[in-house]
C-alpha positions in Angstrom: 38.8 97.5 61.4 37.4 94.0 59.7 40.1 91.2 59.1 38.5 90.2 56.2 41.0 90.2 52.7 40.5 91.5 49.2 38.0 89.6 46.8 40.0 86.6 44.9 43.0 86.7 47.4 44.3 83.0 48.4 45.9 81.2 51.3 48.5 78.4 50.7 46.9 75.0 52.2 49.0 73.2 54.9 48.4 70.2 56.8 51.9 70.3 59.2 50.9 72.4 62.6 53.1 75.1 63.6 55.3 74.8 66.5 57.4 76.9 68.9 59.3 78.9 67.1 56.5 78.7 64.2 57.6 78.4 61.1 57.8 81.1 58.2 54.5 82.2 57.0 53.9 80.0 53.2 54.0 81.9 50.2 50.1 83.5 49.4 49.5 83.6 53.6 47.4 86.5 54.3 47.9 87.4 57.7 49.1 86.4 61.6 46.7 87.3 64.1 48.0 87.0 67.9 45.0 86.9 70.6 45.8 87.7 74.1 43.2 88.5 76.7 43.3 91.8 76.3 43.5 93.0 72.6 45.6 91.5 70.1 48.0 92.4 67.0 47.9 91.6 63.6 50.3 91.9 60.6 48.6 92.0 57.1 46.1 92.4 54.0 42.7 94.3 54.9 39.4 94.8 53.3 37.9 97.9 52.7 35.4 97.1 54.6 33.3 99.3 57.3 33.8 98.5 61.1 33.0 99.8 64.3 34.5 98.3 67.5 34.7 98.7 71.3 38.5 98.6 71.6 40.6 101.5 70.3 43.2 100.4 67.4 46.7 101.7 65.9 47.7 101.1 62.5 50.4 101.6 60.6 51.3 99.9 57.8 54.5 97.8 57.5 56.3 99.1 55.2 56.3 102.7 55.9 53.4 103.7 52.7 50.5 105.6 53.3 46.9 104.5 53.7 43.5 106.0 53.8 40.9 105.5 56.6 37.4 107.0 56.0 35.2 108.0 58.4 32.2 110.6 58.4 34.5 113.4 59.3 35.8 112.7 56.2 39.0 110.9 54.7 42.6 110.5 56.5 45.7 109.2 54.4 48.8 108.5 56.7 51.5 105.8 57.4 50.3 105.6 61.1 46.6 106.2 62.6 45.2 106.0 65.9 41.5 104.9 65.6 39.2 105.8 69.0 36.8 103.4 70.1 33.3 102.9 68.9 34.4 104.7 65.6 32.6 103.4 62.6 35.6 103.5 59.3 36.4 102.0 56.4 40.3 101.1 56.2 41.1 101.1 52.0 44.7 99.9 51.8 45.2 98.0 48.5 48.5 95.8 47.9 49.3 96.9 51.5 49.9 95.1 54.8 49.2 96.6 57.8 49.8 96.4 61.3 47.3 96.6 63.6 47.4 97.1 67.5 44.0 96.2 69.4 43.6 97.5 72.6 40.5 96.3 74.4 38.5 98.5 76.7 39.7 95.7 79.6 43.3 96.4 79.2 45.1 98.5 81.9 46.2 101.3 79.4 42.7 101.6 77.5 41.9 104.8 79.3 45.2 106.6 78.1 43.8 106.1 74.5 40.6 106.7 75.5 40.4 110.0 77.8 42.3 112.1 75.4 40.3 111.4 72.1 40.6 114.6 70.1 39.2 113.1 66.8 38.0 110.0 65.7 41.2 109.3 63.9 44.1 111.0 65.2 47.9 111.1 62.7 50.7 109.3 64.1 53.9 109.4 63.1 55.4 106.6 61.5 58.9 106.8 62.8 57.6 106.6 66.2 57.5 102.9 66.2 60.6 102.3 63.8 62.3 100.4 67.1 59.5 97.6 66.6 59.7 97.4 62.8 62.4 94.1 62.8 60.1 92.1 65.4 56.9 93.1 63.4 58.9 91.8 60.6 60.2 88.4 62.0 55.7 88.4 63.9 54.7 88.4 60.2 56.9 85.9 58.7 55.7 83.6 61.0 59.3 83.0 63.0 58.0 84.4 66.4 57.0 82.2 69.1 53.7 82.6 71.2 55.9 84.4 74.4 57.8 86.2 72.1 54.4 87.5 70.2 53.0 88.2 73.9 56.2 90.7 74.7 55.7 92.3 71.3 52.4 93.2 72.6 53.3 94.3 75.4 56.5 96.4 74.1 53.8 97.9 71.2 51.4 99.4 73.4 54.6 100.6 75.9 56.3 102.3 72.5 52.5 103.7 71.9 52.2 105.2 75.4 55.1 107.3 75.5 52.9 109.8 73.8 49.8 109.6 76.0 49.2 111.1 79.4 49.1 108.8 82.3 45.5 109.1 82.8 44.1 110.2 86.7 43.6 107.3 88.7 40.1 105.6 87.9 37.2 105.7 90.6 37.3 103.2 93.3 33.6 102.3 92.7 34.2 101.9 88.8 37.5 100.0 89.7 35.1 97.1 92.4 32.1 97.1 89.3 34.9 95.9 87.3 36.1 93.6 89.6 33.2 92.1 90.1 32.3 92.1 86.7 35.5 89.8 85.8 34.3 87.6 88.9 30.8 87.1 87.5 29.9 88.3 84.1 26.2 87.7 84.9 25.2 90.4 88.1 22.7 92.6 87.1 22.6 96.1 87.0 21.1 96.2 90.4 23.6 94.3 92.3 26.4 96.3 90.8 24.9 99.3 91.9 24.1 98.0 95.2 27.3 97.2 96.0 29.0 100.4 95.3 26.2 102.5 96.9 24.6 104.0 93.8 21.8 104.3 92.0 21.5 102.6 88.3 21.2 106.0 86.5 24.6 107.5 88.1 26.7 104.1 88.3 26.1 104.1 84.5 26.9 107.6 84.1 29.8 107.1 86.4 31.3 104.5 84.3 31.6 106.0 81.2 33.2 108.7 82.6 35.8 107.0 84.2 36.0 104.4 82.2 35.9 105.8 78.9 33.4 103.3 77.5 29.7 102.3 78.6 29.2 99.6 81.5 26.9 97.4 78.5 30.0 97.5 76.0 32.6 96.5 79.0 29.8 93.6 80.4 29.7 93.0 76.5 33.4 92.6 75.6 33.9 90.4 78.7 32.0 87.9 77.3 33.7 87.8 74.4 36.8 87.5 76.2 35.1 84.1 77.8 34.3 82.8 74.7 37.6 83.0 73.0 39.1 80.6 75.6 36.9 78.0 73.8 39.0 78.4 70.5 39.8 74.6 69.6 37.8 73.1 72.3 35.6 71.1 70.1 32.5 72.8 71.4 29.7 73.8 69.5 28.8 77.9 68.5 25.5 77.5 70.8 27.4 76.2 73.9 30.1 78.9 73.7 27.4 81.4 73.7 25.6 80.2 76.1 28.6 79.3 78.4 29.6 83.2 77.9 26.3 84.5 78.8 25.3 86.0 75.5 21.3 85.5 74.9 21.7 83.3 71.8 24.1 82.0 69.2 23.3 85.2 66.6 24.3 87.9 69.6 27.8 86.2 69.7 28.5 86.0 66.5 27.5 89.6 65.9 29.9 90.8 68.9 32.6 88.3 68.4 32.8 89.6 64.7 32.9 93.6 66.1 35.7 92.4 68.5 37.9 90.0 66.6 37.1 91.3 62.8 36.2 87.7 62.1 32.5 85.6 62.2 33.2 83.2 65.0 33.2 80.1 62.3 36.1 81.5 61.1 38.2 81.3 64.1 36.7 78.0 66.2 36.0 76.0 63.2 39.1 76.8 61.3 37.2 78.2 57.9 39.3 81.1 57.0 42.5 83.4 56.1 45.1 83.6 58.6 47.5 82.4 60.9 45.3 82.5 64.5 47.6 82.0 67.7 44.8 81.3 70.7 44.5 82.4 74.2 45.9 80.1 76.5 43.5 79.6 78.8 43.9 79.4 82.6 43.0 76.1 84.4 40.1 77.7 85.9 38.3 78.8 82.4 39.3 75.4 80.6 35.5 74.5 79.4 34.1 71.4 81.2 32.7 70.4 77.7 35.8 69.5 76.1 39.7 69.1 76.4 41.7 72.0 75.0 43.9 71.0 72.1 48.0 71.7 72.8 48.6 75.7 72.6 49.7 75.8 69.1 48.8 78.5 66.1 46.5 77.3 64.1 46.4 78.5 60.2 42.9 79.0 58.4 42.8 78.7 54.7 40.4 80.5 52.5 38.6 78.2 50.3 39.2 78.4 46.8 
């Protein structure tokens, strides 16, 4: 998936910030995006545009009509798709909005997606999530608020679940890497093998197994997670990458781009096409560089 929006499409320019409840989305808006820490959801237009991303991603579309994704098993065309992770496709759904469910390889349920990958695109059925179609509604007109865009999340991946296993429980040793991973981004490959009482070669092979993604893509979208808690901070592209850990400014924009759909300009800088609400950072992640602005969405508008 890649948020970008057909060639010649237009936002409606606003200066007024949006406020709890937000108002409705103007006339010509492209899209609401809604970031949480683990994965996020967005309601509307696409490009047909070839992606491959880390997380695994639902999509339906919003008003019930079929779409086509393409992938190198071939085309799909369905109302509702389930797209595994690390699955490079091409999403082709013109005059369309969509809905899209990210769930990142750090979120508790990513294994249920991920441990029972049949295909890389697996048919939905539509109906299935007909109980959240009002909210998705109401999400894309803009008259949500923040907490009520967090429980629509949360209900989204819950309605998604009820046709996934519960996956085994995960290793103990994968379960302390990750731990210590989200403690300090930076310990090497050493250390985290070390502590768990592996070798390098087996920890690795151990944590795609249980994991259902490679320990470089997790370290990888962790540090992606860090940098989004900079949206709005005032600091510059080459601080947030470096405060992140990512080797230089290019590596995060290329990974912030696989994970978010947007280059990072888009999002910090406020250059773009939709509606963004940010992560609300906790006091402990709040960069020393810079104040955060009050938690409010912020609209990007596509220059003419």
């Amino acid at each position: 998936m890649d948020l970008q929006f057909e060639p010649g499409a237009r936002a409606t320019p606003s200066s007024r910030p949006l406020i709890r409840p937000a108002r409705p989305a103007a006339p010509g808006d492209l899209g609401r995006m809604h970031l949480l820490r683990d994965g996020f959801v967005y309601v509307g237009q696409l490009a047909p545009v070839s992606s491959q991303r880390h997380s695994v991603v639902l999509v339906l579309s919003l008003d019930g009509s079929e779409f086509t994704v393409e992938t190198a098993e071939g085309p799909v065309r369905a109302a509702a798709v389930w797209v595994a992770s690390g699955v490079r496709k091409t999403i082709v759904a013109r005059g369309t909005e969509l809905v899209c469910l990210d769930v990142s390889p750090t979120h508790r349920h990513f294994r249920s997606f991920a441990n029972v990958a049949e295909s890389p695109v697996e048919l939905w059925p539509r109906a299935h999530f007909a109980e959240l179609q009002a909210a998705l509604v109401e999400f894309r007109a803009g008259r949500m608020s923040s907490s009520a865009a967090d429980r629509l999340f949360s209900d989204f991946v819950a309605v998604a679940m009820k046709r996934l296993p519960e996956p085994r429980p995960i290793d103990a040793r994968v379960r302390t890497v990750m731990r210590l991973l989200r403690e300090n981004r930076r310990r090497s490959m050493a250390e985290l093998a070390e502590a768990v009482c592996l070798s390098k070669d087996w920890l690795v092979h151990l944590f795609q197994r249980e994991a259902g993604i490679s320990l470089r893509k997790y370290e990888q979208v962790l540090k992606v997670q860090a940098a989004a808690v900079y949206l709005r901070s005032g600091v510059s592209m080459t601080e947030i990458a470096a405060a992140a850990g990512f080797a230089d400014s290019a590596h995060f924009s290329k990974l912030w781009k696989q994970q978010y759909g947007f280059p990072p300009q888009v999002m910090f800088v406020g250059r773009g096409y939709v509606t963004l609400d940010p992560i609300v950072p906790s006091r402990g992640e709040r960069p020393a560089a810079a104040a955060f602005a009050p938690h409010r969405p912020r609209e990007f508008v596509r220059e003419a």
